[in-house]
Every structure is written in structure tokens, then in C-alpha cells.
PASEBA-1860 file (N, C-alpha, C; in nm, 3 decimals):
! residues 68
1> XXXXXXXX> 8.574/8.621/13.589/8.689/8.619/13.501/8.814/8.604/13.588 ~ 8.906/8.521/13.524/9.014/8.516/13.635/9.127/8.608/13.620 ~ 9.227/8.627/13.675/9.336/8.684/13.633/9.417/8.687/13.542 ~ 9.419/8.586/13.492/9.454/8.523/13.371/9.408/8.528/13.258 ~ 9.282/8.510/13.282/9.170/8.597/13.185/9.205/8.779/13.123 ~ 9.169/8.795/13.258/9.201/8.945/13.288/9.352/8.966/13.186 ~ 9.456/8.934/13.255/9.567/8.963/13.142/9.601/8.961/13.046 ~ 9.494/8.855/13.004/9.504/8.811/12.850/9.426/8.930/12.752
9> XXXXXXXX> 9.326/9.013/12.831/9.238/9.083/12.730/9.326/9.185/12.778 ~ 9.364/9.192/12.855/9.410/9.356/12.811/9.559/9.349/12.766 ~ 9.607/9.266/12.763/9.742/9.257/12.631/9.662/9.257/12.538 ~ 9.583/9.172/12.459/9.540/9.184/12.326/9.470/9.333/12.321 ~ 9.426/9.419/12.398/9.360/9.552/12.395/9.496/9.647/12.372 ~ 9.636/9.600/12.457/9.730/9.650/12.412/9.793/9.630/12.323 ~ 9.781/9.495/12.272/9.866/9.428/12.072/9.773/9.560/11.986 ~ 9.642/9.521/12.006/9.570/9.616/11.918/9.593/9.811/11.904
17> XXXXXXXX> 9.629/9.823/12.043/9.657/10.001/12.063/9.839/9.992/11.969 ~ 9.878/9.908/12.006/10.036/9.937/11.917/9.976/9.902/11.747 ~ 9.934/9.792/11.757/9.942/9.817/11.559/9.868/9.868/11.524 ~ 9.722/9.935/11.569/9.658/10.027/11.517/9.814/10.191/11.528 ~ 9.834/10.222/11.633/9.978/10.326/11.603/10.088/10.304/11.506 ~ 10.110/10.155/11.494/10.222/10.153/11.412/10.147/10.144/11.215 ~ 10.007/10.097/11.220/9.949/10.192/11.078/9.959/10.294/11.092 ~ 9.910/10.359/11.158/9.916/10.535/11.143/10.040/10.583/11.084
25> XXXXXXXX> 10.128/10.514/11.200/10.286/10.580/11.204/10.353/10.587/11.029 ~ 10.290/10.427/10.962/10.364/10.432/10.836/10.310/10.454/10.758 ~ 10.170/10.460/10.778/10.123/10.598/10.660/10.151/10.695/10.647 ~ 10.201/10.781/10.772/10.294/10.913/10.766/10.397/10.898/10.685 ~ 10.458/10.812/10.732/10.598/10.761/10.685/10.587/10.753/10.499 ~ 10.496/10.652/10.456/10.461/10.663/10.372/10.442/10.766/10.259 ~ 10.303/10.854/10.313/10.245/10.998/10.254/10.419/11.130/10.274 ~ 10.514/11.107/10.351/10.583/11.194/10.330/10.686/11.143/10.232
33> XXXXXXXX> 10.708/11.041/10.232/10.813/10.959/10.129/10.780/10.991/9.985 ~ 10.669/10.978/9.991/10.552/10.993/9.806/10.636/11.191/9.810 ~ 10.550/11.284/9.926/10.600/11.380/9.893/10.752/11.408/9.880 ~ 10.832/11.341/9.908/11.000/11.357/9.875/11.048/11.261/9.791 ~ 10.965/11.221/9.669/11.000/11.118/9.621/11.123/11.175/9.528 ~ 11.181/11.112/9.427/11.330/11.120/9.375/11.290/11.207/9.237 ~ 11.168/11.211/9.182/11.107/11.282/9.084/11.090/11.401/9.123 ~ 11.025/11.454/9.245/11.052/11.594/9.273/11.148/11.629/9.341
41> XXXXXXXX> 11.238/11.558/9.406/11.385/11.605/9.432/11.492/11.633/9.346 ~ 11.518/11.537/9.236/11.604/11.512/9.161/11.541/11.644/9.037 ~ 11.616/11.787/8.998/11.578/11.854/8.858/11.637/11.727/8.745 ~ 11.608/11.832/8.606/11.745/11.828/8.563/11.856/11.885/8.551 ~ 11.984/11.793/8.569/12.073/11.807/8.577/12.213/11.866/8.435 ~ 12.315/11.916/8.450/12.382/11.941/8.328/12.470/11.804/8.348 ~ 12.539/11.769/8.282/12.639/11.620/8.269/12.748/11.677/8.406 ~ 12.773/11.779/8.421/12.917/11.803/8.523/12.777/11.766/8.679
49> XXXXXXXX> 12.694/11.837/8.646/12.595/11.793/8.797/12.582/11.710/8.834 ~ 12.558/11.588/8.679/12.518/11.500/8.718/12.654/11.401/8.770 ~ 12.713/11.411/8.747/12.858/11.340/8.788/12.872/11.371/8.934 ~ 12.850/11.506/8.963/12.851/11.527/9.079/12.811/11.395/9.159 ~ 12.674/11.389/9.186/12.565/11.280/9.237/12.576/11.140/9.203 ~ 12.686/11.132/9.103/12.716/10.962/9.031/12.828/10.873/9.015 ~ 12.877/10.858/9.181/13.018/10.804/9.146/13.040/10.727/9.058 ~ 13.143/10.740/9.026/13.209/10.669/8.890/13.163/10.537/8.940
57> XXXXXXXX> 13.085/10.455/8.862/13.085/10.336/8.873/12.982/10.281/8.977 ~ 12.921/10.406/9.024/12.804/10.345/9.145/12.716/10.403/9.107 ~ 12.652/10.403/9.183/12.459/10.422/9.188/12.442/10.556/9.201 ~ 12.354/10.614/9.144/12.320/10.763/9.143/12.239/10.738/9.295 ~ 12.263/10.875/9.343/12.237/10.942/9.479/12.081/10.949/9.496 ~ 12.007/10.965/9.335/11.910/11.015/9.379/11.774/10.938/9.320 ~ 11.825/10.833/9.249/11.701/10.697/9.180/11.789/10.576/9.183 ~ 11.867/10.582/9.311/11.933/10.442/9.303/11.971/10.336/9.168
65> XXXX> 11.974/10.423/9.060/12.012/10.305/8.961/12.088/10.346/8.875 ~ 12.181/10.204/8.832/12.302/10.191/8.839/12.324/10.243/8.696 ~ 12.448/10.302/8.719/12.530/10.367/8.585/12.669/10.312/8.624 ~ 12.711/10.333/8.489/12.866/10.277/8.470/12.972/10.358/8.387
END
């Protein structure tokens, strides 16, 4: 095998060690996002709360969608 050879398999042994880590990584990422999702963060709110969290005219803080 030449050197060249040689370098070539063990970069691809190393492409493979990073994206097998970078699945892992965003399934974490993932599985904790689900647990902090905007349904169990967000109660309900009274109308003065919710104003709090809803600038006039922008996007609520906590399901990104838009009120006016």
C-alpha cells in the first residue's frame, strides 16, 4: 500500500469518526430541544403576561408566531 493509499484510508476512517460524532451530537441536540419544547415551556398565560412576551407587533417569545 502506498502512502497515498495509506492517507487516503485513514482520512476516510477519520470523515467517518466525525459524522458518526456529529449524529450523536444532534440527537442530543435534538432529544433536549423535544424536552424544552415551547408547549412545556410556555403555561397559560393572563392577557397582561401575555403582552409581556409579545411585542406589540412582533412575534411571541415563545411559538414564534406572529400576532398583531
Amino acid at each position: 500500500m502506498s502512502s497515498l493509499e495509506t492517507l487516503e484510508t485513514q482520512i476516510c476512517a477519520l470523515m467517518d469518526t466525525v459524522v458518526e460524532e456529529a449524529v450523536a451530537e444532534l440527537g442530543r441536540l435534538l432529544a433536549a430541544r423535544q424536552c424544552s419544547s415551547p408547549a412545556t415551556v410556555c403555561a397559560v398565560k393572563s392577557e397582561e403576561e401575555e403582552r409581556e412576551v409579545t411585542p406589540r407587533g412582533g412575534r411571541h417569545l415563545c411559538d414564534n408566531t406572529i400576532t398583531w
